[in-house]
C-alpha positions as CSV (number, residue, x, y, z in Angstrom):
1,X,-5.3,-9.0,10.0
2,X,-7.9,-5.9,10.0
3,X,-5.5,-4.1,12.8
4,X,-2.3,-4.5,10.0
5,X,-4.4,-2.9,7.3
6,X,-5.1,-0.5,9.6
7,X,-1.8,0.2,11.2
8,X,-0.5,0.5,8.1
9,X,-2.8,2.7,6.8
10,X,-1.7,4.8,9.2
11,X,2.0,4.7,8.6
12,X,1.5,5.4,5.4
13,X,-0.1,9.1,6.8
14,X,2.5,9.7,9.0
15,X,4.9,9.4,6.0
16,X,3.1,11.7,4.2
17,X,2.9,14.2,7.0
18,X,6.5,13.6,7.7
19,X,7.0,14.4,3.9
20,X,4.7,17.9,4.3
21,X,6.7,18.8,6.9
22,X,9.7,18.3,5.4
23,X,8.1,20.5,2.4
24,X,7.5,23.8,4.4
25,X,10.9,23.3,6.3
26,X,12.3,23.7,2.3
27,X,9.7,26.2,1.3
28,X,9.1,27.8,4.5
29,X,9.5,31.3,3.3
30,X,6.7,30.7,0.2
31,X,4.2,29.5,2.8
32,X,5.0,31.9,5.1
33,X,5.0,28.9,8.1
């Protein structure tokens, strides 16, 4: 139970890092990245 919390927890972060880097792959040149 605890470890599904967890593990989704962090699914839910890589999701949202996989969303930032989809962000500065767009905007790369206003970031400068």
């Amino acid at each position: 139970m605890l470890f599904n919390i967890v593990n989704e927890q962090v699914s839910q972060e890589f999701a949202i890092l996989d969303a930032l880097a989809a962000l500065s792959r767009n905007c790369d040149g206003d970031f400068g990245v």
